[in-house]
C-alpha positions in Angstrom: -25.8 174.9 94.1 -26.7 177.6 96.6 -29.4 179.6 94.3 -32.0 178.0 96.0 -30.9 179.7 99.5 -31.3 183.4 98.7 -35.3 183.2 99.4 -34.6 181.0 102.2 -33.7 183.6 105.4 -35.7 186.8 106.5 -37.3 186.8 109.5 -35.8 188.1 112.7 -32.8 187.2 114.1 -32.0 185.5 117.3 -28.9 184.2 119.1 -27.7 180.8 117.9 -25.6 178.7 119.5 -22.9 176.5 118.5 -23.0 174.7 115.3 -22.1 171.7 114.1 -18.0 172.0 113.4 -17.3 170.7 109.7 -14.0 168.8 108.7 -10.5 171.5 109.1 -9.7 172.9 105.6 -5.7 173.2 105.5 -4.4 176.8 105.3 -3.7 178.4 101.6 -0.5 179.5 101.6 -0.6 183.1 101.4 -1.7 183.1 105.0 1.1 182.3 106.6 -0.5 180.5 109.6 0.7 177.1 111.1 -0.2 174.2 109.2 -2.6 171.8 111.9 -1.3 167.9 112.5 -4.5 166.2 111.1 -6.7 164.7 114.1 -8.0 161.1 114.3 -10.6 160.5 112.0 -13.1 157.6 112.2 -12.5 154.9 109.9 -13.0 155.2 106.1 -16.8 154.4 104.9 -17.1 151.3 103.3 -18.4 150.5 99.7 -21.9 150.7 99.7 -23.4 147.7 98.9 -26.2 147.0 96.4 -29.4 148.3 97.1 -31.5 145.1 97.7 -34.5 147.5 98.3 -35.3 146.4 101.8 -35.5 149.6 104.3 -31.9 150.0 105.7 -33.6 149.6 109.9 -36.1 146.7 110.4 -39.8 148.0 111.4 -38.7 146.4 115.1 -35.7 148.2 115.7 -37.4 151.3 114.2 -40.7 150.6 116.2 -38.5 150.0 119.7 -36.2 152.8 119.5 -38.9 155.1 118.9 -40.5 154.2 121.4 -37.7 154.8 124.0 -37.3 158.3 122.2 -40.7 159.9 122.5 -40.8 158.7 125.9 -37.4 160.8 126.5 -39.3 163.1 124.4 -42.5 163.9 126.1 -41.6 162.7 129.3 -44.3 159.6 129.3 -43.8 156.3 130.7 -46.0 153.0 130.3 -49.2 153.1 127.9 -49.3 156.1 126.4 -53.5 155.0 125.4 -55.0 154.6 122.1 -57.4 157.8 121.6 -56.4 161.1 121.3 -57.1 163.9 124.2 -59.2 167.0 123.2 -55.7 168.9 123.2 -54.2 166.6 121.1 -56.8 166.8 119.0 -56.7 170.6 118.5 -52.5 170.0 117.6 -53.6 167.6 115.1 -55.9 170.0 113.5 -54.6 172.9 113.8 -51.4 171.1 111.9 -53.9 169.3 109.0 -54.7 173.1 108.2 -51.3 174.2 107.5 -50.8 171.7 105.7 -53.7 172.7 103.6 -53.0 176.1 103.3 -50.3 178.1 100.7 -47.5 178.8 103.2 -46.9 175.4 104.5 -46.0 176.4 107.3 -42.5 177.9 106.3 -43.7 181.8 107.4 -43.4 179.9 110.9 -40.2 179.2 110.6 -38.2 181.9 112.2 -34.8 182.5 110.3 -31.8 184.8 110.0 -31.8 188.1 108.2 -30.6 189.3 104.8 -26.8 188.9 105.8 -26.9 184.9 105.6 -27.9 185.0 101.5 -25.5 187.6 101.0 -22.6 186.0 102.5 -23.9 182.1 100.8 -23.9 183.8 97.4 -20.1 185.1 98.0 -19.6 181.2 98.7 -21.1 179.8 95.5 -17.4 181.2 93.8 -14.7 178.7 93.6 -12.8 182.1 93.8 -14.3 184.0 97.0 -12.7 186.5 98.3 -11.8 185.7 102.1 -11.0 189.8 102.7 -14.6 190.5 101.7 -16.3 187.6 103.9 -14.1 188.3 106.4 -15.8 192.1 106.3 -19.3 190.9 105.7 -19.6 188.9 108.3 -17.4 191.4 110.8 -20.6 193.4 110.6 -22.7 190.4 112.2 -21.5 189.8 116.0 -23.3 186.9 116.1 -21.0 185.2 112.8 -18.2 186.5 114.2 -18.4 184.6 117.5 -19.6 181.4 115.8 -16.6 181.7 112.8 -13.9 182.1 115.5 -15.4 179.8 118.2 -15.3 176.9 115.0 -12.4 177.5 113.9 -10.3 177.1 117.2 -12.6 174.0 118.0 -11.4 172.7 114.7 -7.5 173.3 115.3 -7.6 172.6 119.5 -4.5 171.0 120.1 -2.6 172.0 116.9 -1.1 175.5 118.7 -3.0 177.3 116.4 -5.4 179.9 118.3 -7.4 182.2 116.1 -8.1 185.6 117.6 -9.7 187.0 113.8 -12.6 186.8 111.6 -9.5 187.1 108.8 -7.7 184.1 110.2 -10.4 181.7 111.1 -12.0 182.3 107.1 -8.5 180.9 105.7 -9.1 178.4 107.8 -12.3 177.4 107.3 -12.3 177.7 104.1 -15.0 177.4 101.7 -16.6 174.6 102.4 -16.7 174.9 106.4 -18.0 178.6 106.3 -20.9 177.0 103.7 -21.9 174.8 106.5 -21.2 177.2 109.4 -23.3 179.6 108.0 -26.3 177.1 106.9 -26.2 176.2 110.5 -26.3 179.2 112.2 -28.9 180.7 109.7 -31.3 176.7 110.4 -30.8 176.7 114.1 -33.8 177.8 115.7 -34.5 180.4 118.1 -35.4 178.8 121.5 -37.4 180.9 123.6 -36.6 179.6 127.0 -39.7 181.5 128.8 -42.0 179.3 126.3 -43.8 176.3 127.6 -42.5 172.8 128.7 -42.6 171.3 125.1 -40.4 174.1 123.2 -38.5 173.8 126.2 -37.7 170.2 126.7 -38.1 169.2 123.0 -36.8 171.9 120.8 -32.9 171.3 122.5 -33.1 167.8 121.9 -34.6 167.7 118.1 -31.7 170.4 117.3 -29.2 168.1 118.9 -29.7 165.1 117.2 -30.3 167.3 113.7 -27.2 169.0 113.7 -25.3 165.3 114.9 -27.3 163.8 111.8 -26.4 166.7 109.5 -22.5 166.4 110.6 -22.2 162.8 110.1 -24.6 162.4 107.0 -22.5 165.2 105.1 -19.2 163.1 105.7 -20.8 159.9 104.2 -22.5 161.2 101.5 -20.2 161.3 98.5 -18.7 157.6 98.9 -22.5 156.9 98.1 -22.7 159.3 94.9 -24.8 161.9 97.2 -24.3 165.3 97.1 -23.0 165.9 100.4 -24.6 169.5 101.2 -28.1 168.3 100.4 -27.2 165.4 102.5 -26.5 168.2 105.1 -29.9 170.2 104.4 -32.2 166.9 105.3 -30.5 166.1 108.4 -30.9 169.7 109.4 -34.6 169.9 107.8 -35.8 166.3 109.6 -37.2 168.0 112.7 -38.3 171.3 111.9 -42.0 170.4 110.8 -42.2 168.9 114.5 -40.6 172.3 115.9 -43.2 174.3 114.2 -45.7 172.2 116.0 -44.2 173.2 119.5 -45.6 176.3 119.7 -49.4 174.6 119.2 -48.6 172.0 121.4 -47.6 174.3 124.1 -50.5 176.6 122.8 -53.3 173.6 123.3 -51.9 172.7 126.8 -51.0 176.0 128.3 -47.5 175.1 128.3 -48.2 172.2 130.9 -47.2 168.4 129.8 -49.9 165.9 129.3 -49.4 165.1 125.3 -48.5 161.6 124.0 -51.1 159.0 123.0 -49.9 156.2 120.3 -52.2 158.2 118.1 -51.2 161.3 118.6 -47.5 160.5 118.1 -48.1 158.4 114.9 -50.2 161.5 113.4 -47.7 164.3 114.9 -44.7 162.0 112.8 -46.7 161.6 109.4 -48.2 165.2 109.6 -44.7 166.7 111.2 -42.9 165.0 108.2 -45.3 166.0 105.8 -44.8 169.8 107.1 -41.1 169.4 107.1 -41.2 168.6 102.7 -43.8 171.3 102.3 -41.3 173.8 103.9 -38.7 172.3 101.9 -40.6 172.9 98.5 -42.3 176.1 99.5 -38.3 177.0 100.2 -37.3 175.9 96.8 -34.8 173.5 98.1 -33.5 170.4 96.0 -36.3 168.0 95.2 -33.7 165.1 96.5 -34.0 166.5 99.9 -37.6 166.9 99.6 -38.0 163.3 98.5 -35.9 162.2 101.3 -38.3 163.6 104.2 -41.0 162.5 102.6 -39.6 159.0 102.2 -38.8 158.7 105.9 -42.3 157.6 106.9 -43.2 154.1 105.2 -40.1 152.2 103.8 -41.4 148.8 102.6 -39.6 146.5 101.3 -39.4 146.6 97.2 -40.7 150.0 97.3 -37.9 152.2 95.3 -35.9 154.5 98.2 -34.4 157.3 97.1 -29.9 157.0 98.2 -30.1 160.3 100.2 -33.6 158.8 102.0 -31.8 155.2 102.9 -29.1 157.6 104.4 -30.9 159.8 106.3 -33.0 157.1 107.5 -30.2 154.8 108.5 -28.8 158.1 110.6 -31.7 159.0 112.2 -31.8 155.9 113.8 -28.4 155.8 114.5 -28.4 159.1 116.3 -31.4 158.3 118.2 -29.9 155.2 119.2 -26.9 157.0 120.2 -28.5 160.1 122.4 -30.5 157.6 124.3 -27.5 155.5 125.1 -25.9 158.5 126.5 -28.7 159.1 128.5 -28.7 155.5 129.7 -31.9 154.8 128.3 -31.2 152.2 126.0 -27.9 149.7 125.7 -25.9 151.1 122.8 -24.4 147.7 122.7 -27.3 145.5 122.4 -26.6 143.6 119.1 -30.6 143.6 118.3 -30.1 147.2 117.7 -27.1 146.8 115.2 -28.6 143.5 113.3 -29.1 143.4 109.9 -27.9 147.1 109.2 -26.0 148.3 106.1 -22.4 147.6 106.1 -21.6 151.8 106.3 -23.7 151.7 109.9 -20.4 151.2 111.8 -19.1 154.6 110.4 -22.2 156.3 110.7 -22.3 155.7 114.4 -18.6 156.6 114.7 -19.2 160.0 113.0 -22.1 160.6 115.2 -19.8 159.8 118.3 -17.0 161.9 117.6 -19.7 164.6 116.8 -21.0 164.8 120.1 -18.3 167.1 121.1 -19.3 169.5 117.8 -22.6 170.7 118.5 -23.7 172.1 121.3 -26.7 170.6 123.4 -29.9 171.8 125.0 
């Protein structure tokens, strides 16, 4: 499954932060630790119901909360005007050529170095050897923080404290060092001395990505999705829109002043056209490629890929959610719940209890 990975990370490395935590794997027997009381879980997913081909979040909730969230976003208020500034323009271009050109925009990307394939091709064996990751990833402070941090946030209130690499990989397990990793290796390097729109935006976007990637990953397989590429889109939704911080703050000097209704409707279809080209150029699964693309213009009897209704529903979700906690929207308004798919209630739940996983911005 992971083959596709090994091109995926060598740039430079920076200094993540806390990833998303992934479901406690029990301890195998030969190492002797405490066996956890499981912790409350949200409740079960429902059966997904048939696919009647009508997008899963009407255009009005989808129009309204978007609204709300690039005005969190960019920090505008009122009309936002309809014709794009000469800076906005020079985004917009400067964005139309990437997407024209043979990178697509993934050499922009800035990843994690030769150590993250490495220890994600140990992980593709059913029969991995937890003494060898534990020593791989003992040479990489940086995994050996985020490894040990996880697994005591997994087993808080159990008695269990891990103070080893050794320990915490039992723990984990397979599974939750797959997605520990993948995070770690995704999250991106924010470069707090950068101007106000990789300040103020990249935080947020990664917030609501890893959220989405956590809960989307635990509904997946109910709905016959495989639930790491489930994972990969919600991590993959934003970062077409991160590579475009650096030319937004580029074009303004770092100073705010960006948001026009047509500059945000061409920054989301270009963005999400940037974020499938880096997906493809990466050789990642053409389901999670399909699935970013699809997230622009869901019509009603136009065919919708599973993992596309699912990241879609999410993304909404988790916006919804964010700006609730920022009391900027009522979470309990029943116009924003109407007429969703009967799995919506767990998705929101998954994304609530994730809040406390991930760290924000």
């Amino acid at each position: 499954m992971l083959r596709w990975l090994q091109r995926l990370f060598s740039g430079p490395a920076g200094v993540p932060v806390q990833p998303p935590a992934p479901s406690p794997v029990a301890p195998q027997p030969a190492a002797a630790a405490p066996s956890p009381q499981p912790a409350p879980q949200p409740s079960p997913a429902p059966d997904a119901p048939p696919d009647t081909g009508a997008p899963p979040v009407s255009f009005e909730q989808a129009e309204r909360v978007n609204a709300a969230w690039n005005a969190w976003l960019f920090e505008r208020d009122g009309d936002t005007g309809l014709e794009t500034s000469a800076d906005e323009a020079q985004v917009l271009e400067a964005l139309r050529a990437i997407l024209a050109s043979q990178q697509s925009g993934a050499a922009l990307v800035r990843r994690m170095p030769g150590l993250v394939p490495q220890l994600l091709q140990s992980l593709r064996s059913e029969q991995f050897s937890g003494a060898a990751l534990s020593r791989t990833i003992s040479s990489d402070p940086v995994l050996v923080a985020a490894v040990v941090r996880l697994a005591n946030h997994a087993y808080a209130g159990t008695g269990t404290t891990v103070a080893s690499v050794e320990h915490a990989v039992i723990l984990l397990g397979q599974e939750g060092l797959r997605q520990l990793i993948t995070s770690v290796a995704f999250r991106p390097i924010i470069d707090m001395n950068a101007g106000f729109y990789t300040r103020r935006l990249a935080p947020r976007l990664w917030e609501h990505a890893e959220r989405c990637a956590l809960a989307l990953h635990r509904q997946a397989a109910p709905l016959g999705i495989e639930p790491f590429d489930a994972f990969l889109a919600g991590l993959l939704q934003h970062v077409g829109l991160t590579v475009a911080l650096r030319m937004m703050d580029g074009a303004t000097g770092g100073e705010p002043g960006l948001g026009s209704g047509v500059f945000l409707a061409q920054l989301a279809r270009d963005t999400r056209q940037l974020s499938a080209a880096i997906a493809r150029e990466w050789a990642f699964p053409d389901t999670v490629v399909r699935a970013l693309l699809e997230q622009g213009g869901m019509r009603r009897g136009v065919p919708v890929s599973p993992l596309g209704r699912l990241l879609r529903l999410t993304g909404y979700l988790g916006q919804v959610r964010m700006l609730a906690e920022q009391g900027l929207l009522d979470g309990a308004d029943p116009a924003l719940s109407d007429g969703l798919p009967a799995q919506a209630r767990h998705g929101d739940e998954l994304l609530a209890a994730s809040r406390g996983q991930v760290a924000s911005g």
